[in-house]
Residue, then its C-alpha position, 0 to 999 in steps of 0.5 A: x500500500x503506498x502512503x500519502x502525506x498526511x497526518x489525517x486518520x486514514x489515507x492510502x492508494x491502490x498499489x496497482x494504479x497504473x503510472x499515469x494514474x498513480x503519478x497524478x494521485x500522489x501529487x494530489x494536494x489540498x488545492x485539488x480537494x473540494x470540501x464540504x462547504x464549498x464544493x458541490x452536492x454532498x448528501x447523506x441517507x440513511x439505510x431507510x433513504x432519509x435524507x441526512x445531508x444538504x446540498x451544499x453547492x451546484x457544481x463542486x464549486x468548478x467553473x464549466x469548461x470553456x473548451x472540450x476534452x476527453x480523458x483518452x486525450x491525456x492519459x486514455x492510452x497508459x489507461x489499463x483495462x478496467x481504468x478504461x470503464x470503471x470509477x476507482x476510489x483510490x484513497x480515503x481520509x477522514x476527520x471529525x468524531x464519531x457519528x460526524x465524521x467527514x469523508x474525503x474520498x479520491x476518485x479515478x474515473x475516465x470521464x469524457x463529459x455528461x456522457x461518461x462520468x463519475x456521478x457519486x461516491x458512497x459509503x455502505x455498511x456490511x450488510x450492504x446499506x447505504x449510510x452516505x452518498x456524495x454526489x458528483x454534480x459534473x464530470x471531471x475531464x482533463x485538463x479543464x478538470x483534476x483528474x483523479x480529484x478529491x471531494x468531501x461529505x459529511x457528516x458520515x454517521x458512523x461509529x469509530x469501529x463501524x466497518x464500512x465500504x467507500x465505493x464510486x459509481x460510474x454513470x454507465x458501468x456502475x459500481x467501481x469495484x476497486x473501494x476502501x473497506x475498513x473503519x476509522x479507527x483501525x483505517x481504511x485500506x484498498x479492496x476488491x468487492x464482489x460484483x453483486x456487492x449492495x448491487x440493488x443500490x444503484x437505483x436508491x435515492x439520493x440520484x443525480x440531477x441533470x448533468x451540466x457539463 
């Protein structure tokens, strides 16, 4: 597991990112990183739906592009087959205090504009119930946009020993299987889910709203 600089609670990456992708996580930095104040729609549900979030922003606080572009045009050909189709979350850090804790999640995902896009990253118990969805309210194509890119959500209501699963979602291929399990008080690390992990719920609200851009 490679390690971020960080004095947060958890944060790791996936040991088999490929170069391109790896090279830009670890150059990540607080100037890349929504949070949640600022940076888009982050709301919560409990496993009963509830909404236990706000909408806290239109646009994860970035400006619509004024030119085009596609994530195959920068890094698309150095891209492995499943960085190709699926959203990876590729670290996880945590603050706050239990039962209020803020999540800031790294994503990886090949976006190319409203077509294909990362629309939200969520957090799910063992049992496969959803606690928190963050939704992305735009894709993240380079060079207009970070990519990978952090953003934050809370408040996340678990407890410090709670085992939870961080996953992202692709708006064409679904749940990424490439997630962090683990809690906050032992830390979260890289893991593979199965393919029919908390599958049903991809059609659970909260949803996206129309994407922008």
């Amino acid at each position: 597991m490679r390690q971020l600089p960080s004095s947060s609670l958890s944060i790791s990456v996936w040991p088999g990112l490929s170069a391109a992708v790896l090279a830009t996580a670890l150059g990540c930095d607080a100037g890349s990183r929504g949070d949640a104040a600022s940076d888009g729609a982050a709301t919560g549900t409990q496993g009963d739906g509830t909404d236990a979030g706000a909408t806290d922003g239109q646009d994860d606080g970035d400006a619509a592009p004024t030119t085009g572009g596609s994530s195959d045009d920068s890094t698309g050909a150095q891209l492995d087959e499943y960085e190709k189709i699926y959203a990876s979350v590729i670290s996880v850090e945590v603050s706050g205090t239990p039962g209020d804790y803020t999540f800031s999640v790294g994503v990886f995902s090949p976006d190319s504009g409203c077509e294909r896009y990362a629309n939200w990253w969520e957090v799910v118990d063992e049992d496969g119930g959803l606690i928190f969805r963050r939704i992305l309210t735009h894709s993240h194509v380079p060079p207009m946009f970070e990519q990978p890119f952090v953003r934050s959500g809370g408040p996340v209501v678990v407890g410090a020993d709670d085992i939870v699963t961080v996953r992202a979602h692709m708006n064409t291929s679904g749940f990424g299987y490439r997630t962090f399990r683990g809690s906050v008080a032992d830390g979260l690390t890289e893991h593979e889910t199965t393919p029919d992990f908390a599958a049903g719920l991809e059609s659970v609200p909260p949803q996206p709203g129309e994407c922008p851009f």
